[in-house]
N, C-alpha and C positions, 0 to 999 in steps of 0.2 A: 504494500500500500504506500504510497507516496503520501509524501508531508508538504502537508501546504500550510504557508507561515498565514499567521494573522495578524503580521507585524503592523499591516493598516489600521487595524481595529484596535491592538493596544494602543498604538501611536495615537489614536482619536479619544479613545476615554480615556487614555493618561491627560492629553490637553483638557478634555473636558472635566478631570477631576482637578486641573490645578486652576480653571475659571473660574468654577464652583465653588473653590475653596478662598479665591482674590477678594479681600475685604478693606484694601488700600491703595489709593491710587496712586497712577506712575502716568510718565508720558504717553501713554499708549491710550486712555481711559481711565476714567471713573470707577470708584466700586464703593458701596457700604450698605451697612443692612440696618432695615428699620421695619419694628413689628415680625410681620411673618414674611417679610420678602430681603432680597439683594436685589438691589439696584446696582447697576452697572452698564459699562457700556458695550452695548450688543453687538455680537456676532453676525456675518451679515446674516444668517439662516433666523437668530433670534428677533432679527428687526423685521424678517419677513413674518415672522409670528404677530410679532408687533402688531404690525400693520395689518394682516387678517384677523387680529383682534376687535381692531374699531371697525370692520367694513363691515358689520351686519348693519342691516335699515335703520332699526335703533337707536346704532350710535350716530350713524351719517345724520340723524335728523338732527343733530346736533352738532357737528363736526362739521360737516360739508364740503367735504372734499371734492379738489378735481373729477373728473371721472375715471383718469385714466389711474389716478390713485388707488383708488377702492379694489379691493381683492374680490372676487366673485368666485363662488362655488360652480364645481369642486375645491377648487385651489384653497380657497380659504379653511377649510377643513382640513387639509394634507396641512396646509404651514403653520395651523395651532399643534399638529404633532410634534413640532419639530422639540428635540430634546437637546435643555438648555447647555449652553457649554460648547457645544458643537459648531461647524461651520467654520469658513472662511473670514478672517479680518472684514471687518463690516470698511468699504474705501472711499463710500459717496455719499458721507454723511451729510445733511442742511448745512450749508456755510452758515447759517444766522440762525441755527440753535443747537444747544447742547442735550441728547437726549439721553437716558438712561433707562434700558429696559426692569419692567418688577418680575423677577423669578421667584415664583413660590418652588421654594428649598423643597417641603415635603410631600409635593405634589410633582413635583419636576418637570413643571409648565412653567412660558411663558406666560404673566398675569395681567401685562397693560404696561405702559408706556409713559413717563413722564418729561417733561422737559423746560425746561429755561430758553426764551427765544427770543429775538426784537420784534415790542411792539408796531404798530402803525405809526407813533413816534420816536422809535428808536431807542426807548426805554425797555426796562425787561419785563420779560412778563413772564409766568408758569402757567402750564395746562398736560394733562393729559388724559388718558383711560381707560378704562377696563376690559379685559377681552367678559363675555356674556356670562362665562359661568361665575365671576366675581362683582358681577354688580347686587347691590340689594345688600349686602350683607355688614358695609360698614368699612370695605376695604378702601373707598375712596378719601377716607380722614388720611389712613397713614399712604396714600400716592400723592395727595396732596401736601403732607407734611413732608413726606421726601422730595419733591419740588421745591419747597423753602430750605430746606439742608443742602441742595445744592446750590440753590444759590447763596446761600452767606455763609456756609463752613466751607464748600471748596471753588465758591467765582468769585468771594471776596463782594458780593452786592449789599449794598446796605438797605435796599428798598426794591421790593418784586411787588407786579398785582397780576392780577388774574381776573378775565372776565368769564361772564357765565348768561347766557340767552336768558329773557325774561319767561319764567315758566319752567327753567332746567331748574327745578325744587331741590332735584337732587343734587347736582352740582354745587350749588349756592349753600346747603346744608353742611356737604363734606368740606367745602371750602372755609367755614365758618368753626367746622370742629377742629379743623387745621388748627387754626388761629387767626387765621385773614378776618381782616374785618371790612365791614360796607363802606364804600368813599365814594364822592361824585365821583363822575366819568364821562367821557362822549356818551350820548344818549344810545345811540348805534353804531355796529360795528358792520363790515363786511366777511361772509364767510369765502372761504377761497371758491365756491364755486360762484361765488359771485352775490348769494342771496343777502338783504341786510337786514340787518334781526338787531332789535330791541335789547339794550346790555345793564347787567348789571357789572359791578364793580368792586376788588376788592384788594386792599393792601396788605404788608405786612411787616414790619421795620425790626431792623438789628444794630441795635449800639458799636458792638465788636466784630464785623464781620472777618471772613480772614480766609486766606488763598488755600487750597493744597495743591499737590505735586502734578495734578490732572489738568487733561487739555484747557486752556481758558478763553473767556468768548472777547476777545478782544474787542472786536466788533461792537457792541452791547454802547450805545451812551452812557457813560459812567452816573450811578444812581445816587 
């Protein structure tokens, strides 16, 4: 009987157990854990999770992405399998946000997406969301608190807000258990696919902000 190595497959779950295990950041990426999840910055396979996360109708009614954005089934099904860790260097990140994917550790899913990005005025802002089997249950307090952690323990931001469509109850709730609170705003925003929706508004401020060793958003109007 011939031996056939599977030197591929250690070679992949060794990298995947030393991602899984990354809970400080370097040049490369972001990483830390908050609650039940790692944040980190995704693999490209993890960002294609990501991203089949929010493309049910759902979440679009909210989001409003392009269309060429939105994952459609099958596909969207096959890339919430994908198992975290895995994949090629993620290489065509947004020039103008910082994202980091939420890995539920004891589930060994991709969980939703958060991220730090330039406003409409050049200011920062946080937003992200949950892929379907984690909405409802409270998970959006610590994706939104992980939003404000990256921005003021490792982008050095002293001030992030975040908006949320008038009637996302949900949004506006988990934003507020964060710790963001309500502040004027533009009355309306535009969503990328163009639609404009009714905003609320909300901030969140850090005395002591301060850098880590992880990519930084240069870009960003200093807050």
């Amino acid at each position: 009987m011939a031996f056939v190595s599977n030197a591929p497959l250690v070679s992949r779950l060794t990298r995947c157990g030393r991602l899984m295990a990354k809970r400080t950041c370097d040049r490369r990426g972001h990483a830390f854990a908050f609650g039940r999840f790692l944040f980190r910055t995704p693999t490209a396979w993890e960002y294609a999770a990501a991203v089949a996360g929010g493309s049910d109708p759902a979440a679009q009614r909210w989001l409003g992405w392009l269309a060429d954005s939105v994952v459609a089934e099958p596909m969207r099904a096959e890339a919430l399998r994908v198992l975290p860790g895995t994949g090629p260097d993620w290489t065509t990140p947004d020039p103008h946000s910082v994202d980091v994917v939420a890995i539920d550790l004891v589930a060994g899913r991709c969980a939703g997406l958060v991220s730090v990005h330039a406003g409409e005025d050049g200011g920062p802002e946080t937003g992200g969301y949950l892929a379907p089997e984690y909405r409802g249950q409270g998970f959006g307090r610590d994706l939104f608190a992980a939003g404000l952690v990256l921005a003021h323990e490792h982008l050095g931001l002293s001030r992030v807000r975040a908006g949320a469509e008038v009637g996302n109850v949900a949004s506006g709730r988990s934003l507020e258990a964060a710790g963001l609170r309500r502040v004027p705003g533009p009355p309306r925003y535009t969503l990328p696919d163009g639609r404009a929706c009714e905003a609320w508004w909300y901030q969140h401020d850090a005395a002591w902000p301060k850098k880590c060793a992880g990519p930084q958003a240069q870009w960003l109007v200093a807050s």
